[in-house]
N, C-alpha and C positions, 0 to 999 in steps of 0.2 A: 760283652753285654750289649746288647742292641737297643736303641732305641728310635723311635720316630718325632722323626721332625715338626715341630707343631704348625707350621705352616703347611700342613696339611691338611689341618682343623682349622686354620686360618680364615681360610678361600670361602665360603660361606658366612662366617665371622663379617669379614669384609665386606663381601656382599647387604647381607646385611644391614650394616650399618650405614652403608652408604645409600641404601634408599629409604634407609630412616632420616638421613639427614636432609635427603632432597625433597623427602615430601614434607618433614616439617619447614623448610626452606619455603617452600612453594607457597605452603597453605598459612604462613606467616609474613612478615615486613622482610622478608631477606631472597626477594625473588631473583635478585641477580645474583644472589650467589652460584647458582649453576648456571653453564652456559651451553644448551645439549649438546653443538657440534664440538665443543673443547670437551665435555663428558666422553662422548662417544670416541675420543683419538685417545685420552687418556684410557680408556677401558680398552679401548686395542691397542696399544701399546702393555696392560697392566697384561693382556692373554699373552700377546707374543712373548712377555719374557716369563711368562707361567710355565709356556709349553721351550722354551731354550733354559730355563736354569737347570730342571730338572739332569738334561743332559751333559751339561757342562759341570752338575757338582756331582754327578755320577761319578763324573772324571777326573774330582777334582778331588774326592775323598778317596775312589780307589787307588790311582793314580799317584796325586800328591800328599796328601794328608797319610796314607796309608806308607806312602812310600819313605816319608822323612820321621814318620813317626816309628818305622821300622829302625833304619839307619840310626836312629841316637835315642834308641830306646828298646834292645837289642834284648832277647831270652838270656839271661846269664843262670845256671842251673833252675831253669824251668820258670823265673822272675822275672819281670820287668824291669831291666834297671836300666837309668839313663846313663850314657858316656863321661857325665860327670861323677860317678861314683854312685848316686844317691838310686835307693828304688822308683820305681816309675809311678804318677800319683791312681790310685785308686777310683773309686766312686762315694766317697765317701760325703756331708753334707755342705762343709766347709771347705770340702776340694772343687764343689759346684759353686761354690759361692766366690770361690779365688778364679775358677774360670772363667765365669761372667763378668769380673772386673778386668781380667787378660782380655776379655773378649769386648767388653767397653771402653779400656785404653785403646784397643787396634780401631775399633769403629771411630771413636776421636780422627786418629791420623791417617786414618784410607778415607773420609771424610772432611778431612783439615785437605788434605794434598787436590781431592777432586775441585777445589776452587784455588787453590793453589798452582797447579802445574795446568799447562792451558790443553795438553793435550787430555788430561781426564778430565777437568772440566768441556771436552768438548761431548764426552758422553752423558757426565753427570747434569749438564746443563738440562737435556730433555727433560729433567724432574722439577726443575726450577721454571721453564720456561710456557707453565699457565699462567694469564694476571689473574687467577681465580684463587684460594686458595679453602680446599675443601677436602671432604672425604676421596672424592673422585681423585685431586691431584695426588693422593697418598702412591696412588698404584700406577702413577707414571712414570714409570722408569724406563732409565736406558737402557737399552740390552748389550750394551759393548761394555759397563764396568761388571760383567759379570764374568769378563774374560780376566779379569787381574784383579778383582778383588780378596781375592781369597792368598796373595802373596802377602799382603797388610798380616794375614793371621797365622803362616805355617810356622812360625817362632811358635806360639801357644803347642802346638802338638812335639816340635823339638826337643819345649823342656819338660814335656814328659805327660802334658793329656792326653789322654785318649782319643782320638779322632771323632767317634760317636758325639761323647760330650760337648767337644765345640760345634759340632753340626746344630744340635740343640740348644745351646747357648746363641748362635746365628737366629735361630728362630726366634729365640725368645727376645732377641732386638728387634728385630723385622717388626714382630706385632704390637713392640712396644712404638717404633718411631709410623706405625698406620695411624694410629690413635689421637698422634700430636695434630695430625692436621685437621681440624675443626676450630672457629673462631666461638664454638657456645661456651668454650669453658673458660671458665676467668682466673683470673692468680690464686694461685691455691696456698699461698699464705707461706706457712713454717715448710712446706714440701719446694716453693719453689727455690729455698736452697741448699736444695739435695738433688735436686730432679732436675730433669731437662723437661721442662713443662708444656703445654700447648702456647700458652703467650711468647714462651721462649725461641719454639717453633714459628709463633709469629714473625720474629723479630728474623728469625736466620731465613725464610721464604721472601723477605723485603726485600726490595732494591733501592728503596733509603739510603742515601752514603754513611748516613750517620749508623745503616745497619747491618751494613752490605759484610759479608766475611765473619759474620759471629754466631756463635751458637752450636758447634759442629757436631756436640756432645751425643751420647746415644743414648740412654738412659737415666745417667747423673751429668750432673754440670762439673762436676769438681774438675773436670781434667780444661773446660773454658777457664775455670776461674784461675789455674795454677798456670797457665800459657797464655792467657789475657787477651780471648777471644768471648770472651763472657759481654752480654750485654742485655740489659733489663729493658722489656717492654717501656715504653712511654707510652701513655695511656693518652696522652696531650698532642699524641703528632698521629696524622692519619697516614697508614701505611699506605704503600703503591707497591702489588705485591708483581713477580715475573722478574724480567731480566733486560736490562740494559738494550743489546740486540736480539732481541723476540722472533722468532722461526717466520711470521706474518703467516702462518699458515697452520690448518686443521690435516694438510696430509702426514699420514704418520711417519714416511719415509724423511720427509723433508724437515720433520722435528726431530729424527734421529741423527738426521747428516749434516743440518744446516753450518754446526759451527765449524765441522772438519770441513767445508767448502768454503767459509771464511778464513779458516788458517792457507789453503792451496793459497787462496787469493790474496792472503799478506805474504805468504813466503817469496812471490814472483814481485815484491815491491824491491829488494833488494838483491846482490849476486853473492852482497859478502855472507860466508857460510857462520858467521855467529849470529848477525845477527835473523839469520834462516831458522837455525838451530831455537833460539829464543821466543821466535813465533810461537813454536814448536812447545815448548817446553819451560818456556817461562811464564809468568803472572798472565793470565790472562788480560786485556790493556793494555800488555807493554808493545809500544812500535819502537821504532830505531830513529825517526825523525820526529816525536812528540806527537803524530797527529791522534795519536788517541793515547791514554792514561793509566795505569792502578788502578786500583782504589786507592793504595798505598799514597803514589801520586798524588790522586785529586784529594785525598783528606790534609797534605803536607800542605798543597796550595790554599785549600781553603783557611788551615790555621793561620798561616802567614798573611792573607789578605786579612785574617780576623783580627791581629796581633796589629796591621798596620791600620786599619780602621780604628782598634784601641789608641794608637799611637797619637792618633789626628784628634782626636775626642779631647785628649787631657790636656786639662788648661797650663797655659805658660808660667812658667813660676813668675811672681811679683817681681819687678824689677827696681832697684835704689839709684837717683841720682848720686851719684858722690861726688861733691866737692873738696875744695882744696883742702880743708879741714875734716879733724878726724875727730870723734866725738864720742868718748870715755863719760860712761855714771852722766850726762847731759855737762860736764864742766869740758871747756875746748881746752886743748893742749897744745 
């Protein structure tokens, strides 16, 4: 059964929307929302990986999806049946509805890991690294996690999808997490817990510490809320959206490369090969001499200074002279 990819129908969608929101932006109180030269690098960067996905999931559905979904989902007299015994799932309503939660747990952790591990954070960071946060930022992606995203999901077509149906299910994330980036819409009450909201998108686009690393969800929250990356807008603290070390620049090359040129440049800080390896591959912040931090870190230190500032606050307990006598019911003994 063949179907098309709704990011097809997207791209106009997108469009779109995004100059509905820059000209209500304009012609309203929210004129710095858009900043044209950060517009314009995010809209070339949104083309470039318009015209590379296409290629790369060509290859990546005939290729891989096709090829593993072959391998453990194998014609047994004329049937799909997986190498666990069971027949292989169909098209059926409920089988779309199990795939899209296969395919919102994988978006969770191919998402959780791109600020996780520093070398996919050094692609995924291009998405994070406007301080704008707008329609415009939706379509600023990196084009390097386009190269290994799709290992986060070949489990889904193993245990017996179809390949078509997660291609579609892929889409139908995509247009859901375009939509999160706009600041017009406010907490949407009994949805925001079930959904991964636009406010909630607020809080994961921060670089607040108090926000920094939460939200990774694709659709629903529930998979933040069960791994305790979940964190509720505060309406009381004004965000500072972008990233820690910001590209300082509108060149597209240089917002796609900037962080893999900070990693070359911490790995020649030491010769020992882990802690190279760690540059590489560990928490983005982590160095091997302290000079830069986690987040992990800098939230560990800030509660300890918090806990020792409590400490110095609380008054002395009352203290008793005691003398040589000891004083029962007020009678001496």
């Amino acid at each position: 059964m063949d179907f098309t990819n709704p990011l097809v129908y997207g791209v106009p969608f997108f469009i779109g929307l995004i100059l509905l929101e820059l000209t209500y932006s304009k012609s309203h109180n929210h004129k710095d929302l858009y900043n044209w030269r950060d517009l314009f690098s995010s809209l070339g960067m949104g083309v470039g990986s318009a015209l590379i996905a296409p290629l790369v999931k060509t290859v990546t559905v005939i290729l891989l999806f096709n090829f593993v979904y072959d391998v453990f989902n194998p014609l047994v007299n004329g049937v799909r049946t997986n190498i666990m015994g069971y027949e292989s799932f169909g098209y059926a309503w409920y089988v779309w509805v199990f795939c899209m939660l296969c395919d919102d747990f994988s978006y969770y952790w191919f998402h959780r890991q791109n600020h996780m591990v520093r070398f996919f954070w050094a692609a995924h960071i291009v998405h994070h690294s406007s301080d704008n946060f707008n329609l415009g930022t939706a379509v600023r992606n990196g084009w390097f996690t386009i190269f290994y995203k799709p290992l986060f999901y070949v489990w889904i077509v193993a245990i017996g999808f179809p390949p078509e149906m997660l291609v579609v299910c892929l889409g139908i994330e995509a247009l859901w997490q375009f939509q999160l980036h706009t600041v017009f819409i406010p907490k949407l009450g009994f949805l925001d817990k079930i959904l991964n909201t636009h406010t909630m998108h607020q809080v994961h686009h921060a670089c607040n510490i108090e926000y920094m690393d939460k939200n990774h969800g694709g659709i629903l929250n529930v998979f933040d809320r069960i791994f305790g990356t979940w964190k509720e807008l505060d309406e009381n603290v004004e965000i500072a959206y972008g990233v820690t070390s910001p590209p300082d620049s509108y060149n597209i090359w240089v917002i796609l490369t900037h962080e893999y040129s900070d990693i070359w440049r911490d790995m020649k800080k030491s010769k020992n090969l882990k802690h190279k390896f760690m540059y590489v591959f560990g928490p983005p912040g982590w160095s091997h001499d302290g000079s830069t931090q986690t987040v992990k870190q800098i939230r560990k230190e800030m509660a300890l200074e918090k806990l020792q500032m409590t400490n110095q606050k609380k008054p002395e307990p009352m203290k008793r002279e005691l003398n040589d006598e000891v004083y029962t019911s007020k009678v001496n003994v």
